[in-house]
N, C-alpha and C positions, 0 to 999 in steps of 0.2 A: 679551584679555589676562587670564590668571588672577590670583587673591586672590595669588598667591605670587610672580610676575613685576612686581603693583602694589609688592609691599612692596620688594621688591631695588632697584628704580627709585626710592622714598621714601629708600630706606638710602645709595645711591650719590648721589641729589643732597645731601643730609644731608651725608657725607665733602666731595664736592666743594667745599660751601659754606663748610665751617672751612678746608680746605684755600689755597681759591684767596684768599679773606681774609686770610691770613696771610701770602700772598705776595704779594698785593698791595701791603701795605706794607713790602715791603722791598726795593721796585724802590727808581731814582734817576731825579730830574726832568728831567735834562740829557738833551738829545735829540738824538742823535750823527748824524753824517752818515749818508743811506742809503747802505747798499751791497746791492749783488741778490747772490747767492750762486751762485758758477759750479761747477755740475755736477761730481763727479771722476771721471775714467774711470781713472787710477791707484791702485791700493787699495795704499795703504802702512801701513794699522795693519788686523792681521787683526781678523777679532769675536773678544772673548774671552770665556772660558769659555763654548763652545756648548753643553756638558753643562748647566749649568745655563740656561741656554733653554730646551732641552726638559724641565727637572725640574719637580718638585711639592714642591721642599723651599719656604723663605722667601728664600736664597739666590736663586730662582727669579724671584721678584720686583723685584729688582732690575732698572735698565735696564743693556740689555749695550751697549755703544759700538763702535764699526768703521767702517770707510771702505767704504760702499759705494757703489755707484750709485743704486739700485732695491732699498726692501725690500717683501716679502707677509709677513707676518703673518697665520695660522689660527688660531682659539679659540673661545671661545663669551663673551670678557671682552671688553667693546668700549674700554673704559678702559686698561687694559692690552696689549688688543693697540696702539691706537694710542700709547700710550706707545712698547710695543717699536718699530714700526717706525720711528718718529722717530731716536728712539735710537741704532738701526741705519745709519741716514745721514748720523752724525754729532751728533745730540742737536737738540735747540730750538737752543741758543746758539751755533750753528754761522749761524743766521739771525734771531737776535734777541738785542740787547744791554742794558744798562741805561738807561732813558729813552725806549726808542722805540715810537711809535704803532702799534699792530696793527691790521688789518682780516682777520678772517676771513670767507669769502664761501662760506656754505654753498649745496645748490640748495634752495630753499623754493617749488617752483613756484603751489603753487596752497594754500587751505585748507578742501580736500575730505576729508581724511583725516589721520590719526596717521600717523606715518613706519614702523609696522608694516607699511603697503601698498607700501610699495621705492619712492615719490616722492618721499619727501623725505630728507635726510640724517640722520642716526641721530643723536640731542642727546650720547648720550654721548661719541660722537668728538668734537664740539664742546665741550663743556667739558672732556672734557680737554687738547685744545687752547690752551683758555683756563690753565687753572691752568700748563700748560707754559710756555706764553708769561710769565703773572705771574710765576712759579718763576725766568725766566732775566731779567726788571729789569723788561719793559714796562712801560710807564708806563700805558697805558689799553688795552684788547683791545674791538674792536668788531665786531658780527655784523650783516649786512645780507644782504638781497637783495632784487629787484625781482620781485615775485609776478605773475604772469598771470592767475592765479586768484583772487577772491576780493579783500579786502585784504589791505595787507602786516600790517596787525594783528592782523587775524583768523589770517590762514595762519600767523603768529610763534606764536600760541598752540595752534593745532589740531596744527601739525607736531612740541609738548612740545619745542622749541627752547628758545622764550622765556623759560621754567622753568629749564631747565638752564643757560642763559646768565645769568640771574641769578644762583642759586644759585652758580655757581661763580666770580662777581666780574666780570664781561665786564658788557658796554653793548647793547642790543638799537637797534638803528639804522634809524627808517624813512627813505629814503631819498629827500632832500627835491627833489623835482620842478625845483627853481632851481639847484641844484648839477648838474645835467647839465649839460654844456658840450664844443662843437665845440671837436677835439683830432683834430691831424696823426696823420697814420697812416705812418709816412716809409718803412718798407717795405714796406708791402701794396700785395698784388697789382693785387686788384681794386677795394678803397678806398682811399681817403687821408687820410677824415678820415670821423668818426662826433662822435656826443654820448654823453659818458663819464661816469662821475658821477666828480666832480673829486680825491674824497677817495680814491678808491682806484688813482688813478694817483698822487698827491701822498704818499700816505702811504709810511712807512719801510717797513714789511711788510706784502705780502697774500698768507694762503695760502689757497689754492685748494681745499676741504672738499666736492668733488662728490658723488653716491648716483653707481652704476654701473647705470644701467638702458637700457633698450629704449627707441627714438624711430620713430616711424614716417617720419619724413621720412631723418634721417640715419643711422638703423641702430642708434644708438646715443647716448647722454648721457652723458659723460665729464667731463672735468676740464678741457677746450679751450672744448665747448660750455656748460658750467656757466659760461664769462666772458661770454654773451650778457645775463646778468643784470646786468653793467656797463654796460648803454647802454639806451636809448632808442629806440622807432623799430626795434623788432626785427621785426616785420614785412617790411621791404624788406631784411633779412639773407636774405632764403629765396630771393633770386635767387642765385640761383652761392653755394649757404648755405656750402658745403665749403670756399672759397676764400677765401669772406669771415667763418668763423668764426677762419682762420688769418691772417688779416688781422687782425683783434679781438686774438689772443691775442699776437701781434706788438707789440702796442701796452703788453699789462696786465704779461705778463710775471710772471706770481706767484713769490716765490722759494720757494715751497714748496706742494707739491702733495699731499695726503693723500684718497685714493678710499676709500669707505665701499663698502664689498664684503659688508654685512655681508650685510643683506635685498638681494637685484640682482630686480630686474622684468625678468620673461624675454622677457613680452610687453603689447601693450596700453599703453605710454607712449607720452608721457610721464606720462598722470597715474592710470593704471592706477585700482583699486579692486577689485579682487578677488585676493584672497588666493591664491587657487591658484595665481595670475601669479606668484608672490614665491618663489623658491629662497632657502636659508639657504646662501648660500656663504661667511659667515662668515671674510671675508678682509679686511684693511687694507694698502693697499697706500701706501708713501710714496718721492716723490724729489724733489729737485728740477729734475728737467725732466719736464715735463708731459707732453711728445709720449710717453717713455717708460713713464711713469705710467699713460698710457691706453694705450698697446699692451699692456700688462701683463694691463689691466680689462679688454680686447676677448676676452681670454684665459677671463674666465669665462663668456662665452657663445659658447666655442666658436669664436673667430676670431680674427684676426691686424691688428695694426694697420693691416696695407695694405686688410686687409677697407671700412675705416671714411675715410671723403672726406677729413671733415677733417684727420684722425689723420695721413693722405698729403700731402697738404696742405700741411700744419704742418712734415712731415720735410723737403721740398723747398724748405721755405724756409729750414733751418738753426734750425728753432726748436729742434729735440732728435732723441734717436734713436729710431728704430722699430725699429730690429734688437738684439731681444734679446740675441742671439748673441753680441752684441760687447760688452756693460757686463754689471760684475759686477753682480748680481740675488743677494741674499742674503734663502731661504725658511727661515722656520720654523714650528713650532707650538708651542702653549701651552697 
């Protein structure tokens, strides 16, 4: 990383940090019923002003609002792209109210490397995550995952997660061994029950903050298989992995799905380490349905949801749609 990409990265957690602090205190402590957020395949408020979308005035800046299904977001702002695409599927507060508990589940596989090498999720979509989440009432915004590699302490700080999730007002959450707990699976296929770590089925909102990279088992690591880091005992998932990742995701249910397209790992995952693996596809992709989400991401290495087990999987059980075709998909750039 250059002298001049350190300082941007000092400057932006800086903002984020006054930022999500000031909204954090202006949530509310009442902590309203969950509700999951049902997908709209009807688009009855178009986006407005798409001119300024594409502009470079300050106008620009603004989030634009609209009903869509699926947004992609291109830029080179990872703060602002994933602002826009939020925004585009209806805002934060379409899925988070005042008082309620967040878990954000980014993939923090392993802590081999900076998230420059496309393994890990890019800190800046996560905190802004965070301050969006603060911005619309959450009461507390929390970041976990279950590392493979490494400690989950060590990989929180190697992956410049941990950083950003402070600095922007959020909770860095190791993921306590005792809180996993056997939990019905009532419409999976191939399982029916797994150990789940408890807070992120119980909790009001989890969103779903996958990298979009290369696996050699499944083809791919998406935003279906990014929920393997909610269980325990993932080893004995790699029988019939495709049918029992959509069994998993049956159960988590994220209402909201945001893939970090930013660095995608073309090859060599999941935990890659050379740089030449890493395309700058420079995409943000948000919705929430998931199966949709990742037909999208399958899109930047060149394939099609059905390409991907799980992704088929997932569609055949009614979990979302893989046919593009048929939900509005609102693209832009920035």
């Amino acid at each position: 990383m250059s002298e001049q990409d350190h300082f941007n990265r000092r400057e932006f957690l800086k903002t984020i940090s006054l930022s999500g602090a000031g909204l954090y205190l202006a949530g509310c402590t009442q902590k309203p019923k969950k509700v999951l957020p049902t997908p709209f395949l009807e688009v009855a408020t178009p986006v407005e002003n798409q001119d300024a979308v594409e502009g470079t005035s300050s106008e620009a800046q603004k989030p634009v609002y609209g009903d869509v299904y699926l947004s992609a977001v291109r830029g080179e702002n990872p703060t602002e792209m994933t602002r826009r695409a939020v925004a585009a599927v209806g805002g934060i507060e379409r899925y988070i109210s005042n008082g309620m508990d967040v878990i954000i589940k980014p993939n923090i596989c392993t802590d081999y490397y900076s998230f420059e090498y496309g393994a890990t999720t890019n800190p800046e979509v996560i905190a802004a995550l965070i301050s969006l989440s603060l911005g619309a009432g959450a009461k507390r915004v929390r970041v976990m995952d279950n590392p493979f590699g490494g400690t989950a302490q060590s990989a929180y700080r190697k992956s410049g997660i941990e950083e950003a999730v402070l600095q922007a007002g959020g909770e860095m959450e190791v993921m306590n061994s005792n809180k996993f707990r056997p939990n019905e699976i009532p419409d999976g296929v191939d399982i029916k029950e797994w150990n789940f770590y408890q807070d992120i089925l119980d909790e009001d909102v989890v969103i779903n903050v996958p990298i979009a990279k290369h696996h050699g088992t499944t083809g791919l690591t998406l935003g279906c298989k990014n929920l393997m880091g909610t269980i325990i005992n993932r080893g004995q998932i790699h029988a019939n992995i495709d049918q029992r990742i959509a069994d998993l995701t049956s159960r988590v249910r994220p209402a909201l799905t945001v893939i970090d397209g930013i660095r995608t790992l073309m090859r060599n995952g999941p935990t890659g380490g050379n740089l030449n693996d890493v395309n700058m596809s420079n995409t943000v992709i948000a919705s929430a349905d998931v199966v949709a989400a990742d037909s999208y991401a399958a899109t930047l290495f060149d394939k099609t949801g059905a390409d991907i087990g799980y992704i088929k999987s997932a569609a055949n059980m009614g979990l979302g749609i893989m046919d593009l075709n048929s939900i509005k998909v609102e693209e832009f750039t920035i």
